[in-house]
C-alpha positions in Angstrom: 0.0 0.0 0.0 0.9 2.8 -1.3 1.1 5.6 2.0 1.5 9.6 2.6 2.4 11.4 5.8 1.2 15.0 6.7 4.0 15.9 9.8 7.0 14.9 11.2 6.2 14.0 14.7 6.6 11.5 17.5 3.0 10.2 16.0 4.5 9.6 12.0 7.3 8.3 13.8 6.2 5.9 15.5 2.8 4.4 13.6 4.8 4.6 10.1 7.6 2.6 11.5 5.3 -0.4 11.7 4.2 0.2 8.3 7.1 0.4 6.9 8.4 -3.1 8.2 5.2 -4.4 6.7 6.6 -3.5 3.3 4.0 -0.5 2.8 5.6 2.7 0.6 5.9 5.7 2.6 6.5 9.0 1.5 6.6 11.2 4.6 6.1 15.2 4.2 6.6 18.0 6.3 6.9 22.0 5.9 10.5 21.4 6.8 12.4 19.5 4.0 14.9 18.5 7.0 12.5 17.5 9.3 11.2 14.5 6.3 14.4 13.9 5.3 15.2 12.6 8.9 12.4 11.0 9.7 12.8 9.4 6.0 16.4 8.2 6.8 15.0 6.8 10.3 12.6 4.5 9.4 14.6 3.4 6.2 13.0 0.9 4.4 12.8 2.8 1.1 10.7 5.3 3.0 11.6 9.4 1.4 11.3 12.6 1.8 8.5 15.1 0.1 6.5 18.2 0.8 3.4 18.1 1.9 1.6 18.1 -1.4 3.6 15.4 -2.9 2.8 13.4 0.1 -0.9 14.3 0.2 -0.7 12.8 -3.1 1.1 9.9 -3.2 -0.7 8.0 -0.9 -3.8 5.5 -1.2 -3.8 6.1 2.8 -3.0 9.8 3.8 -2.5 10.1 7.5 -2.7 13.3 8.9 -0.6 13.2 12.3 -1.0 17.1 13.0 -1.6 19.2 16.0 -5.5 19.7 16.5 -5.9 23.4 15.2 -2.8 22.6 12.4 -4.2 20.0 10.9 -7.6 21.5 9.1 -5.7 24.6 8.2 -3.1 21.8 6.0 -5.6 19.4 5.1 -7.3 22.9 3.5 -4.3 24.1 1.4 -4.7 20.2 0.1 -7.7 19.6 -0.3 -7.3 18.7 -4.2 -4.4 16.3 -4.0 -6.5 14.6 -1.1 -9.5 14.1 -3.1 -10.7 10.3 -3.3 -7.9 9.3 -0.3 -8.1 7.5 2.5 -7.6 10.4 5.1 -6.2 9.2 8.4 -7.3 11.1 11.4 -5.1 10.3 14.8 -5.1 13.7 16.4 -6.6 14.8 20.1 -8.5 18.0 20.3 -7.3 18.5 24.4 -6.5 21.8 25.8 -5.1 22.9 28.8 -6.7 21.1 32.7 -7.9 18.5 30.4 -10.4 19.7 28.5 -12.1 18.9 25.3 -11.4 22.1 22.7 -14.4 20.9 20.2 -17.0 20.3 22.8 -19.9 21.8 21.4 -19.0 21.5 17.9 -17.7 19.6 15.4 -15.0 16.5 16.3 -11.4 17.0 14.8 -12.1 14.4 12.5 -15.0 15.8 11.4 -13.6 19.2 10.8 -10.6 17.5 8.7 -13.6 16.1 6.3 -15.4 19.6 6.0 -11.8 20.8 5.4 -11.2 18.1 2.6 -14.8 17.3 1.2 -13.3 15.4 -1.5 -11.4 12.6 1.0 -12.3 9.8 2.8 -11.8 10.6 6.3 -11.1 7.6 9.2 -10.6 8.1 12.7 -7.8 6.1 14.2 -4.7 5.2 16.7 -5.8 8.5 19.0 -6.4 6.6 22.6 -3.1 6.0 23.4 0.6 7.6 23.5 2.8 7.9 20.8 5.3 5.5 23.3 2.7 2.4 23.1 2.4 2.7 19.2 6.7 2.1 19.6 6.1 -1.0 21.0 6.7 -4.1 18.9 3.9 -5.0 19.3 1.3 -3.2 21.8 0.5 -6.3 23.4 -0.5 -6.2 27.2 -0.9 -9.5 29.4 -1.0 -11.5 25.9 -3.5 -9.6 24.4 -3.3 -7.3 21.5 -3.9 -3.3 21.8 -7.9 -3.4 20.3 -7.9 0.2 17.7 -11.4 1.5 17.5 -11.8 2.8 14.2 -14.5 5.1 13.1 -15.8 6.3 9.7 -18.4 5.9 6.9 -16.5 4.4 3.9 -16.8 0.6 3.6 -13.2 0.5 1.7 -11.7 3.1 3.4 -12.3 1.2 6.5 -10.6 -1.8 4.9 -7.4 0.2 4.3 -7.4 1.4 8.2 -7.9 -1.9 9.5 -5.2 -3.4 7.4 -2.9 -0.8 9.1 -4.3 -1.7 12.6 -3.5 -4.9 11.8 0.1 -4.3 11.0 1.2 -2.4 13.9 0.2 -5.6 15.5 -2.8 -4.6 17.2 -6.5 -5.6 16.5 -9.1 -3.3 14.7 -12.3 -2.9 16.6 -15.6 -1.1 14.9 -16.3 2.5 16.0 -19.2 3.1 14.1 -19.6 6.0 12.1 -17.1 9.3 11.6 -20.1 11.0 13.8 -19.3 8.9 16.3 -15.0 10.3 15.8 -16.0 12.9 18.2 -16.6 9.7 21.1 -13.0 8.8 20.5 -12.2 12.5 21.1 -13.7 12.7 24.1 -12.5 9.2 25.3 -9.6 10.2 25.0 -9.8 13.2 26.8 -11.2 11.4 30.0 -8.2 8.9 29.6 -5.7 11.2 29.5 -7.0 13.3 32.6 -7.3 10.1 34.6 -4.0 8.9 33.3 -1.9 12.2 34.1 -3.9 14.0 36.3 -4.9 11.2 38.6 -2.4 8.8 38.2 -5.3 6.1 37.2 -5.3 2.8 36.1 -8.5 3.5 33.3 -8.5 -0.1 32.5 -9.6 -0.7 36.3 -12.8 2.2 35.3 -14.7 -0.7 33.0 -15.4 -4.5 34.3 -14.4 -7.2 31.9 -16.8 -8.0 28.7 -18.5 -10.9 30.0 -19.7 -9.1 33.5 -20.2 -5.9 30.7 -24.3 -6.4 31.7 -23.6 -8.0 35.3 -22.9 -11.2 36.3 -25.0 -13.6 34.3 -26.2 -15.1 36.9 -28.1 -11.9 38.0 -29.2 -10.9 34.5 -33.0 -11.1 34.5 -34.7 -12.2 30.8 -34.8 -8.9 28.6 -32.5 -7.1 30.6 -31.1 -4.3 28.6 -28.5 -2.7 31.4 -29.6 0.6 30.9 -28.4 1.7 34.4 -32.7 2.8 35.0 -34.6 2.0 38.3 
């Protein structure tokens, strides 16, 4: 697969390193020619350099590992190479004490797809620091990382799975790219809990078979909808 990369970051770095073991062509592209050309020669592999047009162009997949607030303003000046791509979302919309920037209004994925009508936008690789996605692979207590992965393109879905796959972790459905802005916020909570509080967040949710109680307790046609 054929795959472009909008920023230079500790996020290209470390998702496009697992894609470039899996034999995937990467053309990485920054605003700073220096800035690709070294995270080019890093991950080797026949990986180069480009701007940030070339990239947005040479890719079948496009991720877009921007700054919230960066990345609609690049995905704009694009917006024609980007037009029938797979556009791959991974960025957080949090702001200073934790707090959701897009509450209110439209998710950061969403905002990337207004900014780039003509691309395929997916949601993706956003719950967790740039650190785990190092890790060869994220397994934990021999058990894949799950991805959620949200978005409204059958095949575009495909591609983003495939990638989920090959960073060695396990693509889960998210639903919808309305429901991107879920993953936003999830995100968000995790993060507070995980800095803030010092929080285990895996200790917030009971395993998937107690997910409606004990099945001992459940009683016929119980819907565990929390109600009296």
């Amino acid at each position: 697969m054929r795959i472009g990369v909008l920023g230079t970051g500790n996020m290209a770095d470390a998702l496009t390193a697992h894609w470039v073991r899996a034999g995937h062509e990467v053309t990485v592209g920054g605003r700073d020619p220096r800035a690709a050309e070294r995270l080019a020669a890093r991950l080797g592999g026949g990986a180069r350099p480009a701007g940030l047009r070339a990239a947005a162009g040479s890719g079948e997949v496009v991720l877009a590992a921007l700054p919230y607030g960066a990345g609609a303003e690049v995905v704009r000046e694009l917006r024609g190479p980007l037009d029938g791509r797979v556009l791959l979302d991974c960025s957080n919309p949090v702001g200073p004490g934790f707090r959701l920037l897009t509450e209110g209004g439209p998710s950061a994925a969403r905002r990337l797809a207004e900014a780039a009508p003509g691309a395929r936008v997916v949601k993706a690789f956003n719950l967790c620091h740039e650190d785990v996605w190092r890790m060869r692979p994220p397994v934990f207590e021999g058990s894949p990382l799950a991805v959620p992965v949200c978005g409204d393109d059958p095949a575009a879905l495909a591609r983003v799975h495939e990638l989920v796959v090959d960073t060695g972790c396990a693509p889960v459905s998210g639903g919808g790219l309305d429901r991107a802005g879920l993953l936003e916020a999830t995100a968000t909570l995790f993060i507070g809990l995980w800095v803030g509080e010092g929080a285990d967040v895996r200790s917030i949710a009971p395993p998937l078979a107690y997910a409606s109680g004990p099945v001992g307790d459940r009683a016929p046609g119980a819907g565990g909808t929390g109600r009296p």
